[in-house]
C-alpha positions as CSV (number, residue, x, y, z in Angstrom):
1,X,-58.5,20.9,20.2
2,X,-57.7,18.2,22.9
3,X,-54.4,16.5,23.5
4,X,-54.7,13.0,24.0
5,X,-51.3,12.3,26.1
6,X,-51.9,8.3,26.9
7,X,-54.3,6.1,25.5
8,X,-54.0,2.4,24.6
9,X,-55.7,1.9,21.3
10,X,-53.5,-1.3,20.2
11,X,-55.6,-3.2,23.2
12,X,-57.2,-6.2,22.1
13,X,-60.0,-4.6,23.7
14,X,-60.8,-2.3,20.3
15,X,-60.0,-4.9,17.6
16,X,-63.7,-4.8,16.5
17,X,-63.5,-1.5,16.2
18,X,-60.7,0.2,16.6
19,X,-61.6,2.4,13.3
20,X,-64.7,3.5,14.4
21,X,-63.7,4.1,18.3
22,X,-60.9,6.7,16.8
23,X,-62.9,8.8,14.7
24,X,-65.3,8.9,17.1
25,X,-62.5,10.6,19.5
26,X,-62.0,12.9,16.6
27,X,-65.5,13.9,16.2
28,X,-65.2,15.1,19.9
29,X,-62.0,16.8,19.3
30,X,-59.2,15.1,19.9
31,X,-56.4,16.2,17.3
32,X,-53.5,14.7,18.5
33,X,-52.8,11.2,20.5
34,X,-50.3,9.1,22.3
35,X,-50.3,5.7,22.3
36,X,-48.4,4.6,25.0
37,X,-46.5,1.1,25.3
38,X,-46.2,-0.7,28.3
39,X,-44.2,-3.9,26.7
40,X,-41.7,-4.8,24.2
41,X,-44.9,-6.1,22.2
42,X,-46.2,-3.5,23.0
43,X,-44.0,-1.0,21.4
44,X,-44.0,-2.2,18.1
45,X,-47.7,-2.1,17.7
46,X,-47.8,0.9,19.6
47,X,-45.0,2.0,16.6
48,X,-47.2,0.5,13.9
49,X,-50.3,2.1,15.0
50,X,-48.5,5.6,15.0
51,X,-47.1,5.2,11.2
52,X,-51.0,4.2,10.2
53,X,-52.7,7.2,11.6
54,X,-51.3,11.0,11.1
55,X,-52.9,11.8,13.9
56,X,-51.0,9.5,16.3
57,X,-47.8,9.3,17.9
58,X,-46.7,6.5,19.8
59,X,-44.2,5.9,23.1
60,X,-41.9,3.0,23.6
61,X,-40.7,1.5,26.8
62,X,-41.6,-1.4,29.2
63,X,-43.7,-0.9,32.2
64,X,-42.8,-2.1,35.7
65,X,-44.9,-5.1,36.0
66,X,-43.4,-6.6,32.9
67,X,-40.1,-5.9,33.4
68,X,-38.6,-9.3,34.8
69,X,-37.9,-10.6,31.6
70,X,-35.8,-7.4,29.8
71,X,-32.5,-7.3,28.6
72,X,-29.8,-5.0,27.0
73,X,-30.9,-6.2,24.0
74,X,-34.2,-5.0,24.2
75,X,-32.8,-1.6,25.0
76,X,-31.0,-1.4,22.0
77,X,-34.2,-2.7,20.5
78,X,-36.3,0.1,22.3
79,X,-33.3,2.4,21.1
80,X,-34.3,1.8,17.4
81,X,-37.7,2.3,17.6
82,X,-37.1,5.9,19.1
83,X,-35.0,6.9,15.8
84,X,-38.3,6.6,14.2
85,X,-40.2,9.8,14.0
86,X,-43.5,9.1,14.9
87,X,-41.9,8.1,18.3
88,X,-42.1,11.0,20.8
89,X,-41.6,9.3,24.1
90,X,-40.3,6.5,26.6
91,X,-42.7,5.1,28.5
92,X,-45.0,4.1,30.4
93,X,-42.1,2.8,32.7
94,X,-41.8,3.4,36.6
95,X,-42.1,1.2,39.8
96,X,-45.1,-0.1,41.1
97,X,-45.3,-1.2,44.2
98,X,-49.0,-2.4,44.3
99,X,-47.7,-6.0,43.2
100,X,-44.7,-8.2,45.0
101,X,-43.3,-8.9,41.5
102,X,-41.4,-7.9,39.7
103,X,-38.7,-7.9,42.4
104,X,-38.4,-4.1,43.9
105,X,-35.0,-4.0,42.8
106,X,-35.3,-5.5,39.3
107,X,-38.3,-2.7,38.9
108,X,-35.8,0.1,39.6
109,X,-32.4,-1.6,37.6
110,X,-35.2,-1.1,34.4
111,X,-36.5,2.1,35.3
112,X,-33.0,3.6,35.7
113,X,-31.6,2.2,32.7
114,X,-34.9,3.8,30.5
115,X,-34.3,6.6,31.9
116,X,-30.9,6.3,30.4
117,X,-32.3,5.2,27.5
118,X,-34.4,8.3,27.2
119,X,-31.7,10.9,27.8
120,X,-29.8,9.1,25.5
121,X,-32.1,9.8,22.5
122,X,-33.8,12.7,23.9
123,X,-36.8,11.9,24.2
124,X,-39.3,12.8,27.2
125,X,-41.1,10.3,30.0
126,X,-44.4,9.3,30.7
127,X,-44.1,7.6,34.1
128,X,-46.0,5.1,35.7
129,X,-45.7,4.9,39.6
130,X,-48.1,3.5,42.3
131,X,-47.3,3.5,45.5
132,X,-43.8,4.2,45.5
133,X,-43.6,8.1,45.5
134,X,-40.4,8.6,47.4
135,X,-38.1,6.2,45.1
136,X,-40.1,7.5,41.7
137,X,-38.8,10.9,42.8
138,X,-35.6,9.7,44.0
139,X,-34.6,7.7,40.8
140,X,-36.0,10.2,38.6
141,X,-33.7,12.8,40.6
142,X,-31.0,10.7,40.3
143,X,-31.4,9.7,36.7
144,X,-31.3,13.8,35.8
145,X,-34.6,13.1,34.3
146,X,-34.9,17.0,34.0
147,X,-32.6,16.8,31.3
148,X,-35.8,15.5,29.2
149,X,-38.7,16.1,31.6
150,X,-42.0,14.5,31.2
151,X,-45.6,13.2,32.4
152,X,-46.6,11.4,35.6
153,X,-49.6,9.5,34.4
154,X,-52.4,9.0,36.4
155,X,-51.1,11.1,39.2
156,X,-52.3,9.5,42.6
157,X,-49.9,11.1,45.6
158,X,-50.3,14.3,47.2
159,X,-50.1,18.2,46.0
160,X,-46.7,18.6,47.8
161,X,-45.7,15.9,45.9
162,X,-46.6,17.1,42.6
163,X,-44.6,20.4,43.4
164,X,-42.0,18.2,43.6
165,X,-42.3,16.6,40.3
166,X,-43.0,19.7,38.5
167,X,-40.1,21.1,39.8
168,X,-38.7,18.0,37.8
169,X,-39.6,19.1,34.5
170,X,-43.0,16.8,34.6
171,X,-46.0,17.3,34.2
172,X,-49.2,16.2,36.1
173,X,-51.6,13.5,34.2
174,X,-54.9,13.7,35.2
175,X,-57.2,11.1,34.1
176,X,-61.0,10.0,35.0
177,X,-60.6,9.7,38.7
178,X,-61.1,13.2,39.1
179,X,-64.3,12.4,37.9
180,X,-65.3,9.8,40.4
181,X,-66.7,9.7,43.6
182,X,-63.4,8.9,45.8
183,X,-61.0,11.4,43.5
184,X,-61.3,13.5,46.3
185,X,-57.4,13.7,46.4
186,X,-57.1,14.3,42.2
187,X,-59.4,16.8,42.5
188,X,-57.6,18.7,45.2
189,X,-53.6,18.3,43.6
190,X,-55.8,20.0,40.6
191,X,-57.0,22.6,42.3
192,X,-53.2,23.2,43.3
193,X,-51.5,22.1,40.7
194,X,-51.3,25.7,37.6
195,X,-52.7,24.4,34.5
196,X,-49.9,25.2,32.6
197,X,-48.3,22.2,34.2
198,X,-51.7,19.9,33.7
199,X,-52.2,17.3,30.5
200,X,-55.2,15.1,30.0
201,X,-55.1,11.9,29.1
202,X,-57.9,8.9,29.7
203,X,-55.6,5.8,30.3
204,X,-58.1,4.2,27.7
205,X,-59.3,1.2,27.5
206,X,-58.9,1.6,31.6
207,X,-60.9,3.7,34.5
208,X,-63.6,5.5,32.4
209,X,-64.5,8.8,33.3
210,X,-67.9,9.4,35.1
211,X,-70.7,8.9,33.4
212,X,-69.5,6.0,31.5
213,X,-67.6,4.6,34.3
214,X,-67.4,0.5,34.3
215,X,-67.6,0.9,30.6
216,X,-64.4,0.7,27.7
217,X,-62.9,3.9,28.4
218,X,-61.8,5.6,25.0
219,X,-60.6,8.9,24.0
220,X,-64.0,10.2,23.3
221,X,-64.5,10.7,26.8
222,X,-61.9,13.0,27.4
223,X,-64.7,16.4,27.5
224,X,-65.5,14.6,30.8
225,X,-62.1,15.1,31.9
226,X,-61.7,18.7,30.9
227,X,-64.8,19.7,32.3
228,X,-63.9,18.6,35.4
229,X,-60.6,20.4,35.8
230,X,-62.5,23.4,34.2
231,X,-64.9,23.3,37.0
232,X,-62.3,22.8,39.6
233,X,-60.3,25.7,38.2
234,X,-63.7,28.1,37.1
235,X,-62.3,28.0,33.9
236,X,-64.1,28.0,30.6
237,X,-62.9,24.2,28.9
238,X,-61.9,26.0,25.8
239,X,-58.9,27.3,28.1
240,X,-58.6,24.0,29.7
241,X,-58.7,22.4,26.4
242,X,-56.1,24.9,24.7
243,X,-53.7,25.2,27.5
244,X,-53.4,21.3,28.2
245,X,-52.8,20.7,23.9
246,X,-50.2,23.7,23.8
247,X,-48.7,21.7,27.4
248,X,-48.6,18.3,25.7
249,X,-47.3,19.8,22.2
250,X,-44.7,21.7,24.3
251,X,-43.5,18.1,25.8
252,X,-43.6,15.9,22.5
253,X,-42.5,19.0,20.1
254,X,-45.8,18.0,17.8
């Protein structure tokens, strides 16, 4: 059984066929699946899409590139979506300091506040950050995100790093570029990084896994993704598969 811990399947991307791209991801073993928001649009489909399918729990929460716009009252709309129970999460949210805007400081008033938000309905993380490792960990530290723990998708600093989330309560997210070419530095914070602290997620419709790389990613692909830690770790992926699901069910509590 595989744990799909962040996918977008409410992208316009798999409107003509979303159906057929899901059960697809079943048929290649995914069980369980998160779909994460990244907008206050975004978290009501994400909310819909997780009351449709059994299968599917969603997040809600406002990632840092759209966050210019938010207001208290979309926290206490963000609030009410968490009382539902299909919602297991806040996220993605973070900083990202790739792009000049949002404002640096408007990106960490929101990411401190969800955190907030979060503790306040208990409910774990799933953090975006990118390029901005020393005031992730410094907020999160800060914010007692321990208290509710979490995921740092698509991990992209260093092993010592990691260490430090983990000893944060979060977990590393490793995607498709530790399948490609220059995941040199994913494949090593694997290596180092013990599995029970590992969960798989694809990021879909973004950065498909080699050998479908350039193409839709999609939860389908995640084998390729658990064949690569399994290498990395000379584990069989039935142990890489089981211990990342009972890591993400351990997170979400389902």
């Amino acid at each position: 059984m595989i744990y799909e811990t962040h996918t977008h399947f409410d992208d316009a991307s798999f409107d003509p066929d979303r159906e057929e791209a899901i059960e697809k991801a079943v048929s290649s073993g995914v069980k369980r699946f998160i779909n994460v928001a990244s907008s206050m649009s975004t978290s009501r489909s994400s909310v819909a899409l997780a009351e449709k399918y059994p299968y599917f729990l969603a997040s809600v929460g406002v990632h840092p590139e759209e966050c210019a716009d938010l207001s208290e009252s979309d926290m206490d709309i963000l609030a009410g979506y968490a009382k539902n129970e299909n919602v297991s999460a806040i996220g993605e949210i973070g900083l990202d300091y790739y792009w000049d805007e949002p404002d640096r400081d408007i990106q960490k008033k929101w990411f401190r506040r969800q955190i907030e938000l979060a503790r306040d309905v208990n409910l774990p993380l799933i953090i975006h950050s990118r390029d901005a490792a020393a005031d992730t960990y410094d907020i999160l530290a800060a914010g007692k995100a321990e208290e509710v723990g979490g995921i740092m998708h698509c991990y992209s600093y260093s092993s010592q790093m990691a260490d430090k989330f983990i000893d944060l309560g979060f977990y590393i997210g490793v995607g498709g570029v530790v399948t490609f070419k220059n995941g040199k530095k994913l494949r090593e914070v694997v290596e180092h990084v013990p599995l029970d602290r590992i969960v798989v997620e694809t990021d879909s419709p973004y950065m498909a896994p080699v050998p479908n790389r350039g193409k839709r990613n999609s939860s389908e692909y995640l084998p390729y993704i658990i064949e690569a830690i399994a290498g990395i770790k000379g584990l069989p992926p039935e142990e890489v598969e089981t211990v990342t699901y009972n890591n993400a069910v351990k997170l979400f509590g389902k």
